[in-house]
LONUNU-783077 format. One record per residue: residue number from 1; residue in three letters; x, y, z of N, C-alpha, C, CB in turn. Coordinates in Angstrom, 1 decimal. Glycine has a CB too. Example, Ala and Ser with C-alpha at 12.3 -4.5 7.8 and 13.67 -1.06 7.14 Angstrom:
REM residues 2
> 1:ALA:13.2:-5.7:7.8:12.3:-4.5:7.8:13.2:-3.3:7.8:11.3:-4.5:9.0
> 2:SER:12.8:-2.2:7.1:13.7:-1.1:7.1:12.9:0.0:7.9:14.1:-0.6:5.7
REM end
This chain:
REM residues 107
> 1:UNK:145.2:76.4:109.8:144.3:75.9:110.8:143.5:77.0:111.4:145.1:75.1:111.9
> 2:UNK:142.3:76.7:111.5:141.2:78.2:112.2:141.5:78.3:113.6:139.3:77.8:112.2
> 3:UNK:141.1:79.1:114.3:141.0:79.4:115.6:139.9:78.5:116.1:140.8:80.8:115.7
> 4:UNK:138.9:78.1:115.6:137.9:77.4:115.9:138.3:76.0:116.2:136.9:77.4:115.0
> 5:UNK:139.2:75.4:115.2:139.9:74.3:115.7:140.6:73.7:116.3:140.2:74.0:115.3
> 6:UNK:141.5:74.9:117.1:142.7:75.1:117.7:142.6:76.0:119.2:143.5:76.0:116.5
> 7:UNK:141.3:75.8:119.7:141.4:76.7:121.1:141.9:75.8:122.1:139.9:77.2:121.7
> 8:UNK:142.2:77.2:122.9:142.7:76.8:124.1:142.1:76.4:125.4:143.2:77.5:124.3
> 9:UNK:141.1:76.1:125.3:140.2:75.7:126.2:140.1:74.2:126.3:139.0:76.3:125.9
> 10:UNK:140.1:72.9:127.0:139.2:71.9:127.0:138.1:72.1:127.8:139.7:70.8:127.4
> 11:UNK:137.1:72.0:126.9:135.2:72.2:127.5:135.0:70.7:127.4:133.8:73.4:126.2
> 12:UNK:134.4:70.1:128.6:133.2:68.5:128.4:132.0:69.2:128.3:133.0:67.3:130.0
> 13:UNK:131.2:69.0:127.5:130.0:69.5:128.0:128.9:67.6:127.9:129.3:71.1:126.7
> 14:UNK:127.9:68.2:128.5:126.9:66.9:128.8:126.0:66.9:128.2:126.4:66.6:130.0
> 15:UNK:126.1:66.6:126.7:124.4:67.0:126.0:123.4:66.2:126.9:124.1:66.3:124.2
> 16:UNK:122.1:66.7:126.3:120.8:66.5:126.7:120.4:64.9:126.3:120.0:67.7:125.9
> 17:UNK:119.6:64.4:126.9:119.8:63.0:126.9:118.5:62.9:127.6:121.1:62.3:127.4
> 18:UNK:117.1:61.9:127.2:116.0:61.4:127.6:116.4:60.4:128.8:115.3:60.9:126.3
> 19:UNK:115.8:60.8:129.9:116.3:59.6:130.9:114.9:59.4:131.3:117.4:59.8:132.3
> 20:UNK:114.5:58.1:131.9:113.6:57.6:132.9:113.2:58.7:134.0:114.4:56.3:133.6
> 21:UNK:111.9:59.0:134.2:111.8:59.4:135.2:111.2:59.2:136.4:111.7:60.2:135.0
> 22:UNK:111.3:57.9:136.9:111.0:57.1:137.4:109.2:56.7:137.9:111.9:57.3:138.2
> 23:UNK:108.2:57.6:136.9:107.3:57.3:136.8:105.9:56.7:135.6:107.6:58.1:137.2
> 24:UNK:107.4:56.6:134.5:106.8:55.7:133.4:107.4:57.0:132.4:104.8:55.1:133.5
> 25:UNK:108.0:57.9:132.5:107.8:58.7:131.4:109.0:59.2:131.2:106.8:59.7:131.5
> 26:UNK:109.4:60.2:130.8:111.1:60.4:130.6:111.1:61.9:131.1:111.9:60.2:128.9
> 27:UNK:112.6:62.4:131.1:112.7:64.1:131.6:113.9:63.9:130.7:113.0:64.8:133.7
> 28:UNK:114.5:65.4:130.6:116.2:65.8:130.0:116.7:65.2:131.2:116.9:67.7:129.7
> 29:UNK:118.1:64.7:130.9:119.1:64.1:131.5:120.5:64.5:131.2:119.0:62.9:131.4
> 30:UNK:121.5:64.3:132.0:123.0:64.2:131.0:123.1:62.9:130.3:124.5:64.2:131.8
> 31:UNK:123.7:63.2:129.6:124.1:62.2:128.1:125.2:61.5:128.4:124.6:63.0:126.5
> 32:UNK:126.2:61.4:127.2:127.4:60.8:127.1:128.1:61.8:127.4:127.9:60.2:126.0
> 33:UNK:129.2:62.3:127.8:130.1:63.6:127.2:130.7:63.4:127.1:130.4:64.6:127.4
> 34:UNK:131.1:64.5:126.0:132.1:64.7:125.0:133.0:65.9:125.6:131.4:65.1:123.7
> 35:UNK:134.1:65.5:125.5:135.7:66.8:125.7:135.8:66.9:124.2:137.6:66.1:126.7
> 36:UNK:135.4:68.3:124.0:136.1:69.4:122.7:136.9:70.4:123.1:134.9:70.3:121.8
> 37:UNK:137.8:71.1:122.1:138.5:71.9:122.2:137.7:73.4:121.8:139.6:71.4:121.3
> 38:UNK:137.6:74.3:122.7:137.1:75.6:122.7:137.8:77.1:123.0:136.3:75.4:123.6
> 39:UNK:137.3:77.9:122.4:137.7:78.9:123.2:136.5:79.9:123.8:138.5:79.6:122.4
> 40:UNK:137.0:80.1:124.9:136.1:80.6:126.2:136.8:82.1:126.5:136.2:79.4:127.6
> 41:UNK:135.3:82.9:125.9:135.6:83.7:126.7:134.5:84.9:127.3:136.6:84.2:126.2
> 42:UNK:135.2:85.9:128.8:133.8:86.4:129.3:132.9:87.4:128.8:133.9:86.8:130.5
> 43:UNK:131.6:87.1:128.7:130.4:88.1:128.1:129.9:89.3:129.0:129.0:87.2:127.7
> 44:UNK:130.0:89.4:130.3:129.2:90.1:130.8:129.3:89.4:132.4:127.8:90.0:129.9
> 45:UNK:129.5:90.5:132.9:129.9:90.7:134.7:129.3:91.3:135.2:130.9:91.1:135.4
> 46:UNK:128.4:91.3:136.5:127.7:92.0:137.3:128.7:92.3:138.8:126.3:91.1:137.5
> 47:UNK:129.0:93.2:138.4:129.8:94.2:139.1:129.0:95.2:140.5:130.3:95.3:137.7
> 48:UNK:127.6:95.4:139.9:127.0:96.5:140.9:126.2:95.7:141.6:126.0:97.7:140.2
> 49:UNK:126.7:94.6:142.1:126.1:93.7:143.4:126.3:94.8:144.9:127.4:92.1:143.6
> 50:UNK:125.8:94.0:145.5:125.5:94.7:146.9:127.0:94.5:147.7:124.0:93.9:147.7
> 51:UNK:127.5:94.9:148.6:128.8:93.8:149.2:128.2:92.9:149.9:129.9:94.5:150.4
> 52:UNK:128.7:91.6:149.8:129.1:90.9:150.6:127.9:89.5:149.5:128.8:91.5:152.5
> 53:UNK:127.9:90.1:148.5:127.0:89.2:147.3:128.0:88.7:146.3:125.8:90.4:146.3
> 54:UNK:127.8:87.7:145.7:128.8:87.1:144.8:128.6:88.0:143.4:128.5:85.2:144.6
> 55:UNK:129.6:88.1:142.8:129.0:88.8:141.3:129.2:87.5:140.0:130.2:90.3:140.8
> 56:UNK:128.0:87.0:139.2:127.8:86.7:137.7:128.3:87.0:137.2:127.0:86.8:137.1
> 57:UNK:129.0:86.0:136.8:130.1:86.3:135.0:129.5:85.1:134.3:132.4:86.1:134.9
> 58:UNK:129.6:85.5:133.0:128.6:84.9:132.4:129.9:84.2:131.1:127.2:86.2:131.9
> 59:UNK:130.2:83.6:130.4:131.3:83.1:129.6:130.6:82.9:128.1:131.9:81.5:130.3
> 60:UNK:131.1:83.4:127.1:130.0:82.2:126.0:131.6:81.4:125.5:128.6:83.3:123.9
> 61:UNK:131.2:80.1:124.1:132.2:79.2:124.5:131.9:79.4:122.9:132.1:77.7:125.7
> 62:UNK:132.9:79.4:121.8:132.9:79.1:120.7:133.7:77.9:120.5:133.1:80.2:120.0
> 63:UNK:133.1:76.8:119.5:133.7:76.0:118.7:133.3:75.3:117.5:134.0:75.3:119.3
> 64:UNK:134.0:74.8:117.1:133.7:74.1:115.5:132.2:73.5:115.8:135.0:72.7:114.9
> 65:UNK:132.2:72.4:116.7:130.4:71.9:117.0:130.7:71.9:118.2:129.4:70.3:116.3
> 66:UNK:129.5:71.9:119.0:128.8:71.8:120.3:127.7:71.2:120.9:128.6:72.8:120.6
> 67:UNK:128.1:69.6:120.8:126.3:69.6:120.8:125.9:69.8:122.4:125.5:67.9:120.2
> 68:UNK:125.3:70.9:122.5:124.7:71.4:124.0:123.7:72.2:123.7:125.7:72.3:124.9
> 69:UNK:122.8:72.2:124.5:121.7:72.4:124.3:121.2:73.2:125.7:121.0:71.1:123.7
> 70:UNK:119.3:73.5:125.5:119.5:74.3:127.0:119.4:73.4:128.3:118.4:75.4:127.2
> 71:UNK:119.6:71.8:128.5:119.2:71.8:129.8:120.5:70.9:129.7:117.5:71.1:130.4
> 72:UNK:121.8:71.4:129.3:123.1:70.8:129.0:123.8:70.9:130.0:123.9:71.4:128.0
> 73:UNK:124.7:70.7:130.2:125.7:71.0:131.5:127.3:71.0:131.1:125.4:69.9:132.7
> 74:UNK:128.3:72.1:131.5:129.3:72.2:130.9:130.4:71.9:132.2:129.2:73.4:130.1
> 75:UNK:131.3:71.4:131.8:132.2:71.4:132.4:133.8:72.1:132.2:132.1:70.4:132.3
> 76:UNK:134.4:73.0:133.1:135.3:74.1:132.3:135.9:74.6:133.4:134.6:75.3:131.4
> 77:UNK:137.4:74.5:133.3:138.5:75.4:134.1:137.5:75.4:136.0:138.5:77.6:133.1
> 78:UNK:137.8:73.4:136.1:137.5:73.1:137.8:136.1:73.3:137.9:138.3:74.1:138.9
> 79:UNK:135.0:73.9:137.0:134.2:73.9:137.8:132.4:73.7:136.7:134.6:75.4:138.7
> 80:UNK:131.2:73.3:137.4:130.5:73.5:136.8:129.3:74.6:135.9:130.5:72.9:137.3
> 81:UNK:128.7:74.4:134.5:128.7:75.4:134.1:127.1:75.0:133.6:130.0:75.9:133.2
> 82:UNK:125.9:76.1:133.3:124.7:75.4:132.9:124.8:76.2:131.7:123.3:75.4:133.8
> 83:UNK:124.3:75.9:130.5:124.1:76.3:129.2:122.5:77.2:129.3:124.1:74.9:128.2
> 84:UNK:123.0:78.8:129.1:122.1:79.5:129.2:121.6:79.7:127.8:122.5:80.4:129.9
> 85:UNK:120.0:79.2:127.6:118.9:79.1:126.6:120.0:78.0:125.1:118.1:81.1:126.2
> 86:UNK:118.9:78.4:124.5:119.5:77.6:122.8:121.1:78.0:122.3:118.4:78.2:121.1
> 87:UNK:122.1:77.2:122.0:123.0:77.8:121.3:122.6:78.0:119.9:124.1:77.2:121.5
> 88:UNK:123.9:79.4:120.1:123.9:80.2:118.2:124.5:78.9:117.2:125.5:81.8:117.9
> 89:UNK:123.5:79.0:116.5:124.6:78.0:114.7:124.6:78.6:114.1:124.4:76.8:113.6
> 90:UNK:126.1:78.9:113.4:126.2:80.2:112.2:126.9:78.8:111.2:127.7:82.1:112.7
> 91:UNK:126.4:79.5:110.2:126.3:78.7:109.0:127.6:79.4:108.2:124.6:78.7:108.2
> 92:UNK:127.4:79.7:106.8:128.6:80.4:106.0:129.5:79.5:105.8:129.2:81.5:106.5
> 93:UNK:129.4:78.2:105.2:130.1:77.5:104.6:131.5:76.3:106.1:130.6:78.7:103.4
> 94:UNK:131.4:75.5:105.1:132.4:75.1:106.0:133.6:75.4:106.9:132.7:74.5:105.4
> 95:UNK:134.2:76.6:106.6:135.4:77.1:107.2:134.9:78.3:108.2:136.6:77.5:106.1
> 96:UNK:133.5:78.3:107.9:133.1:79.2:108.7:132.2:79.5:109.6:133.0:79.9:108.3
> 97:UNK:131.7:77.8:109.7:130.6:77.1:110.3:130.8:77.2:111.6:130.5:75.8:109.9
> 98:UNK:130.4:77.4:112.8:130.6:77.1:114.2:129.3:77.3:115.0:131.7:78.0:114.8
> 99:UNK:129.6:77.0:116.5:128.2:77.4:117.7:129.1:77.8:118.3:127.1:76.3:118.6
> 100:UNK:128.4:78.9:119.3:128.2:79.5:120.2:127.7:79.5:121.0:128.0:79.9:120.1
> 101:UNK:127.4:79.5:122.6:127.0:79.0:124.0:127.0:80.1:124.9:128.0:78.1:124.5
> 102:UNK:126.1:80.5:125.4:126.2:81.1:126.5:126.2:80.3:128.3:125.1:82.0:126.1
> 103:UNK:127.3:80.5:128.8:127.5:79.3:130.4:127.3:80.3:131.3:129.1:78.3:130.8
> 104:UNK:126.6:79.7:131.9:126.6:80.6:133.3:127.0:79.5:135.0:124.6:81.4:133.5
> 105:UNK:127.6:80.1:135.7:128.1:79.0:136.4:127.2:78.9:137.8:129.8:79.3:136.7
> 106:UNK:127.1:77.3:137.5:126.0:76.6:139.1:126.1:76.6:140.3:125.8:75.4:139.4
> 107:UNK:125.0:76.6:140.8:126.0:76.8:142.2:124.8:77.3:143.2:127.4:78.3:141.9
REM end
């Protein structure tokens, strides 16, 4: 079994989804979501904040598929998470197929 298959993470994320926007036309929306199995982990911390400033950690999320996209919304370990720009697709055959995500948390 891969590691891709087998993380320890449960991630919901909220794909992107065409809604009404209450003026005849549509905007991104959340979708249905979906709970996949992921592993999560942190990319990058901003540490040289000022005191009394919160510091950015930034997470990316690998799994087998992902459908999230950039105006996605993630859900992960209590709290909410926005999908920063396009996720990675790496190709290389089936066992080695996955995405990649960069989350940064809302707020």
């Amino acid at each position: 079994m891969s590691l891709l298959d087998s993380g320890p993470d449960q991630v919901t994320v909220y794909p992107t989804a065409e809604v009404d926007d209450g003026y005849g036309g549509t905007k991104p929306g959340p979708g249905t979501p979906v709970t996949i199995r992921a592993r999560v982990l942190p990319t990058t911390t901003d540490e040289s904040g000022e005191a009394g400033y919160l510091t950015g950690t930034e997470y990316r999320v690998y799994a087998r598929f992902l459908p999230a996209g950039p105006w996605s919304r993630v859900e992960w370990a209590g709290a909410t998470w926005a999908v920063v720009g396009e996720p990675q697709r790496f190709g290389g055959g089936r066992r080695l197929a996955h995405n990649v995500a960069t989350i940064r948390k809302r707020g």
